[in-house]
C-alpha positions, 0 to 999 in steps of 0.5 A: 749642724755641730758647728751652728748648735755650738754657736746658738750654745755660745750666743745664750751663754753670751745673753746669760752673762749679760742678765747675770751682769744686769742682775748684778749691777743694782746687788753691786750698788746695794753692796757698795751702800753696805761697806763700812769702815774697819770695826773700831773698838766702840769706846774709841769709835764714839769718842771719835765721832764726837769730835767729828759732830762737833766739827760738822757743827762748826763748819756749818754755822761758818757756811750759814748753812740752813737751821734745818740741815742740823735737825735732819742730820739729828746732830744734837742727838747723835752727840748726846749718843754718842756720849753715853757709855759704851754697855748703853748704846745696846737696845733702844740706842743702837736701833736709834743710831742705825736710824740716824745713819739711814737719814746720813745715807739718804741726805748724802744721796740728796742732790738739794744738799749737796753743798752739805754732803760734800763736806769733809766734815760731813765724810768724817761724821758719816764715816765715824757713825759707820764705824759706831753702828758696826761696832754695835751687835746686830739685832732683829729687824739689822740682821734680816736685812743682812740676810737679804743682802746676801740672799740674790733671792730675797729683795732689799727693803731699802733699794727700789728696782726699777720696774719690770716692762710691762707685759703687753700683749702685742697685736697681730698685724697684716704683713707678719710686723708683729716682731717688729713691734715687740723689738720696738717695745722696750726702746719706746718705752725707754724713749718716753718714760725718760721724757715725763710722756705715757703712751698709750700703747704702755699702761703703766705709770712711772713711779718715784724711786721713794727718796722724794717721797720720804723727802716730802714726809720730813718737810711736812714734819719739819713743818709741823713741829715748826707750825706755831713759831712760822706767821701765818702756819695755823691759817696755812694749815686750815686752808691747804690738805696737808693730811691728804698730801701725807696720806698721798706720799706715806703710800707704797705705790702712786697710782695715776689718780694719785699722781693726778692729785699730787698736781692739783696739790702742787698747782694749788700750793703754788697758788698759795705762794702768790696769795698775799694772805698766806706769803708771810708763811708760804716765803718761810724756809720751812714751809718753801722747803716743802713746796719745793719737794712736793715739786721734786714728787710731782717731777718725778711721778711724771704728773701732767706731763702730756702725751706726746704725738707719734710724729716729731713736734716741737712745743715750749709751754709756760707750765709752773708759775709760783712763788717762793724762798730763793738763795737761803741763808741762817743769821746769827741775829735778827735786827728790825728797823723803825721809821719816823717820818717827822713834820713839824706840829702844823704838819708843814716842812714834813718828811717825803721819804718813802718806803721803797727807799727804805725797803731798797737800803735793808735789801742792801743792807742785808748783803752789806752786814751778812759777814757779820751773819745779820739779818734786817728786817722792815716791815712797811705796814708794822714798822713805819710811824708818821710824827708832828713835832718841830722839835725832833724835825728841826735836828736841834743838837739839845733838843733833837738828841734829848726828844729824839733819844726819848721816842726811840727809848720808848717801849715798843721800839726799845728793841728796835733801830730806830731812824727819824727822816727830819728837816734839819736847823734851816728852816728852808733847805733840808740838810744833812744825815748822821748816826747819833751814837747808839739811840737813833740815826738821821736821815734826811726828809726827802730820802736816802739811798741805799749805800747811804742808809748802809753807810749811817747802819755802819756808824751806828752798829759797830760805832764806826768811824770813817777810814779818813781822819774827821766826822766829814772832809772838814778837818782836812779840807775845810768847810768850803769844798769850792776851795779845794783845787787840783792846785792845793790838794797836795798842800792841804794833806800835808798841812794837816800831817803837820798840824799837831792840832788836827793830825792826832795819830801821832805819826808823820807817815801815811798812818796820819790818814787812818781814821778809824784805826783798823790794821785791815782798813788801809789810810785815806786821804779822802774821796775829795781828794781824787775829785780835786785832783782828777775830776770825774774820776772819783771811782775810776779804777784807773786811779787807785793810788794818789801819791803825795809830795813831802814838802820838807824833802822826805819821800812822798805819801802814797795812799791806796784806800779801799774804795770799796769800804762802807766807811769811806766816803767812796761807798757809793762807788761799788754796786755793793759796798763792803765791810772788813773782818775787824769792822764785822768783829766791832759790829758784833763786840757791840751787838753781843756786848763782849766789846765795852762801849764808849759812848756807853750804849747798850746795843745788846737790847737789839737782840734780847730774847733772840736765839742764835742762829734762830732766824734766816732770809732769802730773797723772795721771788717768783719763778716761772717753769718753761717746759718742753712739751714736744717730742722733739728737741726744742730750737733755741732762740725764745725769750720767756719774761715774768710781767706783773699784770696792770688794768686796762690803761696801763697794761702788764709791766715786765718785773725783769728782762726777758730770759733767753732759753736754750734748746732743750731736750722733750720734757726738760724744763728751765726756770725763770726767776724775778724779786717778787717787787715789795716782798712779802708786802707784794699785792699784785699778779703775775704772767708767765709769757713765753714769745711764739716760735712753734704751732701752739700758742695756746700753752705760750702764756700762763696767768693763774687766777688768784688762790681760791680755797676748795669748797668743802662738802 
């Protein structure tokens, strides 16, 4: 009898260590939150957190991180702050600072900025303001909340405990099964809380842990305070609850018919982001940086997650379908294009460019310039002008200049790239495209490609010249490309070595290749080169290096360009061509005006009245969330596709390839993302289409009907 008392003593001890361990663990965390850096004097805690402000500054615009990232972190602020003299950082400041640090804690916490927080410039920013608010005295509101840290029977105001297990008053059943069932209780609701799914037995709701809550606060202010420089903001907030969305997330708790509605907001924002009435507002960072938080809330608030069946089952379900603001980015200077598309006066020899071309050239341009944090935007509705006059469209070399520089001069395009798709002097064959110094550029009448309108971008911005000698192949080749053979390619570049008329670089090494005078550009004989030589191999990486025979017996030229430069004449050879350090530098000398210019062209214009770093971009897309409804792991294999809806005849088009999707656990989700086609210009709808594999296709297919306003009664 000793002997089994002693034992039952042992095993509630064990349990009692155990509760004291549980207890313990969340107090550790909250603790750990709590630790701060050894109390420096205050003068030397603030001068170092300065600096380390300052640094912070300077890696983020390096790493174009997004504009807001400054302002949730309050930097200008906290520098102003920490400048002040020690004696005034008491009172007002200090509870300031104590705030400011709670946001650095809570951002650090935010996976959504994780790229951020990892930084050891933000480390030592948040490790220096630590040390500045320990230093300061404790006060009111400070010291109560230090009082209940150290208090186990007082709870923390700034941690959320996970919530207790409800008190369910547990059935009696025929055959005494009634402890079964209670044993079963805790892993059931441990099972289905983890997956999104409420059964029935547990009448609670899950509830969020705050963060994204209080995330959501900070975008809608975020919003607001950015509401009349965003297009489209004010009819956005005459059309979509914002007040009712800050009342539902300000709350302490959210209840299931709160959750309920934060899914009808959710599922009507993102019937907004598809409305082509509200895309130039909803595709802005800003208010994409909400949409994508109020997603967060609604995750994890389990709204709408179904109930899931006791038996195991397996179900993919289309759930979300939305448009939105992908792979963000800040720029330093915003550019915008403008297109003439020129006839002659009767209308005839007109131009037939498009513009989708037009749209597909700025979508590479904007990944070609982004080293040199640029930004090109064209809008087809705002930015494209058709224009009857043989002058200008006949490409004369007096009169197209002296016309064509007049229109682009104008006011309304003073600021703006302007481009003239024109005929050319034959009045039969259109020909030929050029950067006119910096006034306009040409392009040809019926289009461009991409790498050649990025090509054209980078003569007219950085006044760039080509990484071979000439304006074209011409003066080392000829006029007469026939007339370059595998048989004499060799002898024409030594010609031109030693053709002091020609060769201007006033050397007989491979430098007598080097075009643009660029150290990070290496020489280049020329694309038409490798063509001569070895035909069809023009890109191949197989032949990188071409080397050259001296004919007066010193050691051969051997050229290695880079086929992958914007500026050579092999630009059309890499899926995106690219520019180098001391080209970006050129482009943004002559943009920003700190380089003088020869051709005595002020491209400053291009960006007066802008702000740096004032603008970003992304690419605008439409995503698709596929869902695992089931209460079983779902089997691998099912392909989900996003289709742009057609009419009868034509039928849906696929916008991308379909997605396969893995297997995924009960109620873990998968995206699926497509360019949303023409950006924000897109007009057209969009499905969801998940291909079958398990017993209900009724979820496999989602196409949201088009954003009605609710009725207001």
């Amino acid at each position: 009898m000793r002997v089994m008392k002693r034992r039952r003593h042992m095993q509630i001890c064990k349990l009692c260590m155990l509760g004291m361990f549980a207890w313990a663990v969340p107090q550790a965390e909250y603790a750990s939150a709590q630790i701060r850096p050894p109390i420096l004097p205050r003068e030397q805690a603030a001068t170092s957190l300065v600096q380390s402000v300052t640094n912070l500054e300077t890696e983020l615009a390096r790493s174009n991180a997004t504009p807001n990232v400054r302002e949730l972190l309050h930097l200008e602020e906290l520098k102003r702050l920490a400048s002040r003299a020690p004696s005034d950082l008491d009172g007002g400041s200090a509870d300031r600072l104590r705030r400011i640090l709670n946001d650095f804690d809570g951002f650090q916490q935010n996976r959504r900025y994780s790229s951020v927080s990892s930084l050891s410039t933000f480390k030592t920013t948040h490790s220096g303001l630590q040390s500045l608010v320990a230093s300061l005295p404790k006060q009111g509101a400070v010291q109560e909340e230090a009082k209940r840290a150290l208090d186990r029977t007082l709870k923390p105001r700034t941690i959320e405990k996970p919530q207790e297990p409800p008190k369910v008053r547990m059935p009696d059943r025929v055959g005494g099964a009634r402890e079964n069932a209670a044993a079963r209780l805790p892993q059931i609701a441990k099972e289905h809380t983890a997956s999104g799914s409420i059964p029935c037995l547990i009448s609670r709701a899950p509830r969020p842990t705050g963060t994204e809550k209080r995330d959501v606060i900070a975008a809608l202010d975020l919003l607001q305070r950015n509401e009349f420089t965003i297009p489209g903001a004010a009819r956005l907030h005459k059309t979509f609850p914002f007040h009712e969305l800050r009342s539902l997330a300000s709350g302490a708790k959210i209840e299931v018919q709160s959750q309920r509605r934060l899914e009808a907001l959710l599922a009507e924002m993102n019937a907004l982001s598809l409305d082509p009435n509200h895309a130039s507002a909803m595709h802005h960072e800003v208010a994409a940086n909400l949409h994508n938080h109020l997603r967060d809330l609604v995750d994890a608030s389990n709204v709408g997650h179904p109930y899931s069946p006791p038996t195991p089952s397996n179900d993919l379900a289309a759930v979300e379908l939305f448009g939105t603001l992908d792979n963000y980015k800040s720029a330093k200077w915003l550019l915008r294009l403008h297109v003439v598309a020129c006839a002659d006066n009767d209308g005839q020899r007109h131009s037939t460019m498009t513009k989708a071309q037009i749209q597909q050239g700025v979508a590479m341009a904007n990944k070609v310039f982004e080293p040199a944090q640029l930004r090109i935007v064209f809008d087809p509705e705002k930015d494209w002008e058709e224009l009857k006059n043989t002058k200008i469209n006949s490409w004369d070399l007096v009169d197209h200049d002296k016309n064509a520089a007049a229109h682009a001069a104008s006011p309304s395009l003073h600021r703006k790239i302007v481009l003239f798709s024109a005929f050319g002097p034959d009045a039969k064959t259109p020909n030929g495209w050029a950067a006119n110094g910096g006034t306009h550029i040409w392009l040809p009448t019926n289009g461009i490609d991409p790498p050649g309108l990025c090509h054209e971008m980078g003569h007219f911005l950085g006044q760039l010249f080509h990484t071979f000698p000439g304006d074209g192949s011409q003066l080392v080749y000829g006029d007469d490309p026939s007339k370059i053979t595998a048989a004499n390619v060799d002898k024409l570049i030594a010609d031109f070595i030693y053709d002091p008329n020609r060769n201007k670089s006033g050397t007989l090494t491979e430098q007598a290749m080097d075009g643009d005078g660029f150290s990070d550009t290496p020489p280049d004989p020329g694309a038409d080169y490798w063509g001569a030589k070895w035909p069809g191999k023009v890109c191949d990486p197989g032949y990188p290096t071409a080397t050259v025979p001296n004919p007066k017996g010193g050691p051969p030229w051997v050229f290695t360009p880079d086929r992958a430069n914007l500026l050579s004449y092999f630009f059309r050879c890499p899926s995106q061509p690219t520019i180098t350090p001391q080209q970006t530098a050129a482009i943004l000398g002559r943009i920003e005006g700190t380089v003088p210019q020869s051709d005595n062209q002020n491209l400053k214009r291009l960006i007066e009245g802008q702000t740096p770093w004032s603008s970003g971009f992304g690419d605008i897309v439409i995503v698709g969330k596929i869902r695992n409804v089931g209460s079983m792991t779902s089997v691998g294999g099912r392909t989900a596709v996003i289709e742009s809806v057609g009419d009868a005849q034509s039928g849906n088009a696929p916008l991308g390839p379909p997605v396969t999707i893995g297997p995924l656990a009960p109620n873990d989700w998968v995206l699926v993302k497509v360019p949303m086609p023409g950006g924000l210009s897109w007009k057209g709808s969009a499905c969801l289409k998940l291909s079958h594999g398990d017993g209900n296709q009724a979820n496999d297919t989602l196409c949201p009907e088009p954003y009605k306003a609710p009725q207001v009664k």
